[in-house]
N, C-alpha and C positions, 0 to 999 in steps of 0.2 A: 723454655718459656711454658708454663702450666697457664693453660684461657679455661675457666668455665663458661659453658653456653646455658642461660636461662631462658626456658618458655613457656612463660604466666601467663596462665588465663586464670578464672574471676576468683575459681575455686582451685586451683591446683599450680604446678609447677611441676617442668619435666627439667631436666639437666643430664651436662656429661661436661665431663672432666676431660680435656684434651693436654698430652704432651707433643708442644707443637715441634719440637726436634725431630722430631718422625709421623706427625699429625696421627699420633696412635692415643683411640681411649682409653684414659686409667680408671676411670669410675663413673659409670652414668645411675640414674634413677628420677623418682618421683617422689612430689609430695601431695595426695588429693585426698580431694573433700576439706578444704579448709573450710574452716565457716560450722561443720557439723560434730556431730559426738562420734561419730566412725573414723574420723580422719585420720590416715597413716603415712608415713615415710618409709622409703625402702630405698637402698642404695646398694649398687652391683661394683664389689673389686673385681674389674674384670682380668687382671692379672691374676689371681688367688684364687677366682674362679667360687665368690663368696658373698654368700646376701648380707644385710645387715638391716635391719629393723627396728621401726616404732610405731606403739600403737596408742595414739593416745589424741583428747581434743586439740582441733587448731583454731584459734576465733582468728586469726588473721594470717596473713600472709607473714608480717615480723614473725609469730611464732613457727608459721613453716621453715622460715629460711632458718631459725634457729635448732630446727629440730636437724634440719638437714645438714649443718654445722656437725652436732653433736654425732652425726653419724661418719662425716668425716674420721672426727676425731677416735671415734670406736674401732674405725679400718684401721687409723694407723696414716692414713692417704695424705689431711690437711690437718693441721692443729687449729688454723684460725683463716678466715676468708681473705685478710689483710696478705698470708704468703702468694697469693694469687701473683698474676703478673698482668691480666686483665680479665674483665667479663661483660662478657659477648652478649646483646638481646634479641630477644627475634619479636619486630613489631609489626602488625599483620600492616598498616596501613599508614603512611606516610603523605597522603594526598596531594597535594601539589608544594608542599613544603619540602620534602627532601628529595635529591636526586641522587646522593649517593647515601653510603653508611656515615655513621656520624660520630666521634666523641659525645657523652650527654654531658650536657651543662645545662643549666637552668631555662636558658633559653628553648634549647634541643627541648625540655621536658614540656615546655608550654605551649611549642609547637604541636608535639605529641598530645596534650591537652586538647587544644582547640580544633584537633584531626578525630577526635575521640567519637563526635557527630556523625561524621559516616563510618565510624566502626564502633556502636558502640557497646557491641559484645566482647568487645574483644582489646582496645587499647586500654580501658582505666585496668583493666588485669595484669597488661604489660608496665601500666604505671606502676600499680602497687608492688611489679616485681620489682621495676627499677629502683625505687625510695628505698625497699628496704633491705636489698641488695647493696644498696653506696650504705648503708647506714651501718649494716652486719659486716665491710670489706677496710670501712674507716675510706681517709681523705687519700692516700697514694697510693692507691685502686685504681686505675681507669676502666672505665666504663664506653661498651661502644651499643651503637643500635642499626641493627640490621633490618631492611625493612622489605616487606616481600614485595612492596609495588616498585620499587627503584627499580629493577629490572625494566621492566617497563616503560620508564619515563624518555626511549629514544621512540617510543612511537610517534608518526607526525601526527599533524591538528587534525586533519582529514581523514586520521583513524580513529582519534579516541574522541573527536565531537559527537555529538547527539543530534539528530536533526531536531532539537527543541528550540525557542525562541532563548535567542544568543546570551543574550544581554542577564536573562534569568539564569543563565548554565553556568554565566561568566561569575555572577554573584554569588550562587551557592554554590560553586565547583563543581559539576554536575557535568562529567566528562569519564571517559572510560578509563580505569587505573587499571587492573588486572591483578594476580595476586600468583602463587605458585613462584614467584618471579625469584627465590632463591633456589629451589629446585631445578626450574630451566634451566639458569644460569650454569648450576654447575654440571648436567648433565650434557649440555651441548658443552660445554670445554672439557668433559671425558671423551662426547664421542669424537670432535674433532681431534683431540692428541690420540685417540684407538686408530680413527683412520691416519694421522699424519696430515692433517689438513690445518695450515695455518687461521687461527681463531678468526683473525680479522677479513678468511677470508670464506667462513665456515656458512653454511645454509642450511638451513634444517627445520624441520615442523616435528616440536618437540611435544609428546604428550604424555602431561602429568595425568595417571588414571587411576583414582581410587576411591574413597568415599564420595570426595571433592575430586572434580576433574575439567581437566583445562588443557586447551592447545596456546601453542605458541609458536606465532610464524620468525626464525631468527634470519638475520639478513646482513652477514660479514661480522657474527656474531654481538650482534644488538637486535633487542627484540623489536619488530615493526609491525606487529599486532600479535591480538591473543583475545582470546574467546572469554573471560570473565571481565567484566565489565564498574560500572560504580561500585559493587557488591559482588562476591562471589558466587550472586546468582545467576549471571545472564550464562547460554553458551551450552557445556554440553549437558546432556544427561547423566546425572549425578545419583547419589543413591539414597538421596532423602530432595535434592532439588530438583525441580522442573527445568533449568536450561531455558536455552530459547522458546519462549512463546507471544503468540498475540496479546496484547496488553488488555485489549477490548473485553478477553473470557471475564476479566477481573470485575469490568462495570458490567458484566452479560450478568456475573453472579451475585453483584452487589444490589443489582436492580431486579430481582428473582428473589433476594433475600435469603440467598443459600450461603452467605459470606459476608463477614461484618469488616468493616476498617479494622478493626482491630485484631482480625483473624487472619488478615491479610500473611503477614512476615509467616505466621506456624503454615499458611497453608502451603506458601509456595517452597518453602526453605525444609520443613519438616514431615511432609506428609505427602511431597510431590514421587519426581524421580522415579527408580527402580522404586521402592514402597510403595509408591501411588497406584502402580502399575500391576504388579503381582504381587504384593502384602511381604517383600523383603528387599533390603537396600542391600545385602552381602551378597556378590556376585557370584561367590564359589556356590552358595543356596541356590542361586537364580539358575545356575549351570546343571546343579545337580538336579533340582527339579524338573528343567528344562526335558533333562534326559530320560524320566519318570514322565514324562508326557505334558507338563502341565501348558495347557494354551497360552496361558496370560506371561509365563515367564519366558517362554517362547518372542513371545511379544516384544518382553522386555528387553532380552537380549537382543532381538535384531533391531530396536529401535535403539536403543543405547552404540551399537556397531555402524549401524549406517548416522546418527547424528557424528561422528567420530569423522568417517567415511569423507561424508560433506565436506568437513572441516580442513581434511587433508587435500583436497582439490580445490578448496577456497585457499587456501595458503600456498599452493602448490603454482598458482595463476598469480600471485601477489608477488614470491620471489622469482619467477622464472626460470631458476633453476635451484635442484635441491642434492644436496652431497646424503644426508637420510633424515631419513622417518625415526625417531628415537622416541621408544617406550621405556616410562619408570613411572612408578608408584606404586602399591598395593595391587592392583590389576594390571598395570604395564607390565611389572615385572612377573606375575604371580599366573597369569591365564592365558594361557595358549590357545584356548579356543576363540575368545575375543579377539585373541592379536590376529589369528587367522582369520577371521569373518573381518575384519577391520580390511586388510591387507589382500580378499581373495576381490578378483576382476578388475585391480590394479596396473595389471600389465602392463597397460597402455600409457601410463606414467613411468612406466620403470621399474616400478614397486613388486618383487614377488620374493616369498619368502620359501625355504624349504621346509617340508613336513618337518619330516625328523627333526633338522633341528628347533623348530619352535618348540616340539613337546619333550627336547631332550633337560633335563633337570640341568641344571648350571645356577652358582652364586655371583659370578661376575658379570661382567661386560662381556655379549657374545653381541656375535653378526649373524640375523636369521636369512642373510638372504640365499637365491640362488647363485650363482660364479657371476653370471652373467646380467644380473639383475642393474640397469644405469644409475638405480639407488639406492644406498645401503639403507637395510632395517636393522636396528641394535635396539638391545633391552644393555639399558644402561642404569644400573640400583642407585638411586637415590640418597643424597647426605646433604640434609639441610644443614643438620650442627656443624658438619663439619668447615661446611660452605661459609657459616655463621663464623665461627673459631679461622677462618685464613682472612675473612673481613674485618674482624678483631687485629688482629697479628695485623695486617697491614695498616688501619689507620694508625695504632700503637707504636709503629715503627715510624711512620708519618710524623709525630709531632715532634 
């Protein structure tokens, strides 16, 4: 069974070619900057161990996916998107419409449509992948959509309400979804099968850390809360967003006339965060600076650590007990100083990792704890697509 997994946003498209008889990649790449006169394609035979290229205008997403065809066909890979067996989406936001992955049908799309409103950077891109995806695949395609808030949806009401006036929250859906929720997912069912711990009966406070960063409290392996909120802004310290904050700064600044409504979304989502802070959202910077003395990045880093910190003793008190603490993403898996400052005066939870191995280099799935530690720590590497491609293959098999 060959699944392609597609992930369209406004201007581009990422993909990988899965043979799911061994869940191994035959060919992943991008197509960006649609829309401009730079726009390129590139595609990896990761077998052959070989790029393959194009450099030419895209006005639209059809043309991307067509370009990205043509480059099939140049490897040798696919002749035509119809040999497919299915294709997989990743839709950042699913809102109170879906609880699981979905077949798309017409209806799935309109749902997708009218969810478009609280994301709407990011699903009409996923639409335009999906149209010309079934369009470029023809009618005996099936098409599935993965949606990073389903994880999510076993939170109870008492987690994801808002203390706002009910009646208005009820009307606009104005409740807590969370996002990262394909990444959790599959990293807590690595580290429960690494320890040997049956899923349904796994506990864990999973943190996704990278640009974008998110905890998640899992609870017999369903998530039952998680730190990003209507948007993927609430929660932690991120590397262009603010996280948790008083709501009031906003009217402190708008009534000061240092911030306009309309400044609002750039100032809290792109100018917050690690940048806001020391003048860079890239952590390995903040580290390296850090170490060159600089105050502000100092700053950065232990405020980014101890909002972390918090998080893991707020969830820690939610499930009452935790089998581990599991790092992935771009900095979960990537910075050992962080996971240390995260993890150091933990003791008293259980939580303590050994030196060496935190700073020791590893590609896998490793345990940084100590022997004795009553809860494991794992850097567990991340695979959305792939996560995306076994949700594929399973509703596929479903119908």
């Amino acid at each position: 069974m060959k699944i392609l997994v597609l992930n369209s946003g406004s201007s581009s498209v990422k993909f990988q070619l899965f043979d799911m008889g061994d869940n191994r990649v035959i060919a992943s790449g991008l197509v960006e900057k649609i829309g401009e006169a730079s726009s390129y394609a590139k595609l990896k035979d990761v077998g052959a161990d070989k790029i393959y290229e194009e450099r030419a205008p895209l006005k639209d997403h059809h043309e991307g996916l067509e370009a990205m065809r043509r480059l099939f066909v140049s490897s040798n890979i696919l002749h035509d998107f119809s040999e497919l067996d299915g294709i997989g989406h990743r839709i950042v936001h699913g809102g109170e419409s879906f609880s699981d992955s979905a077949l798309v049908t017409p209806d799935v799309i309109a749902k997708i449509e009218q969810n478009s409103v609280l994301a709407p950077l990011h699903n009409p891109g996923h639409l335009a992948g999906i149209k010309n995806a079934m369009h470029e695949s023809g009618k005996k395609v099936p098409h599935v959509v993965v949606f990073d808030t389903v994880f999510h949806q076993t939170i109870p009401e008492y987690a994801y309400r808002y203390a706002l006036p009910f009646d208005l929250c009820k009307r606009l859906h104005i409740r807590r979804y969370g996002f990262h929720g394909t990444s959790h997912h599959y990293v807590t069912k690595k580290a429960a099968e690494y320890l040997g711990v049956p899923y349904e009966k796994f506990n864990a406070v999973s943190l996704h850390l990278g640009n974008g960063a998110s905890a998640c409290a899992v609870q017999g392996g369903k998530s039952v809360d998680t730190s990003m909120g209507l948007s993927p802004l609430e929660g932690l310290i991120m590397g262009t967003r603010s996280g948790d904050m008083d709501p009031a700064v906003l009217t402190y600044l708008l009534n000061l006339g240092e911030l306009t409504a309309e400044g609002i979304d750039a100032f809290l989502n792109k100018k917050s965060g690690l940048l806001g802070i020391c003048g860079s959202n890239d952590m390995r910077e903040v580290v390296a600076k850090m170490h060159e003395g600089d105050e502000r990045a100092h700053l950065a880093f232990e405020m980014f650590c101890y909002r972390i910190k918090k998080y893991i003793g707020a969830y820690y008190a939610v499930l009452g007990r935790v089998d581990a603490v599991v790092f992935t993403g771009g900095i979960g898996e990537n910075a050992p100083y962080s996971r240390e400052k995260i993890c150091n005066d933990l003791t008293h939870m259980g939580i303590k990792i050994d030196h060496e191995l935190n700073f020791a280099a590893s590609g896998g799935i490793r345990d940084l704890s100590v022997p004795d530690a009553a809860v494991k720590t794992l850097v567990v590497p991340t695979n959305e697509e792939l996560e995306i491609a076994l949700e594929t293959k399973r509703v596929i098999e479903n119908l």
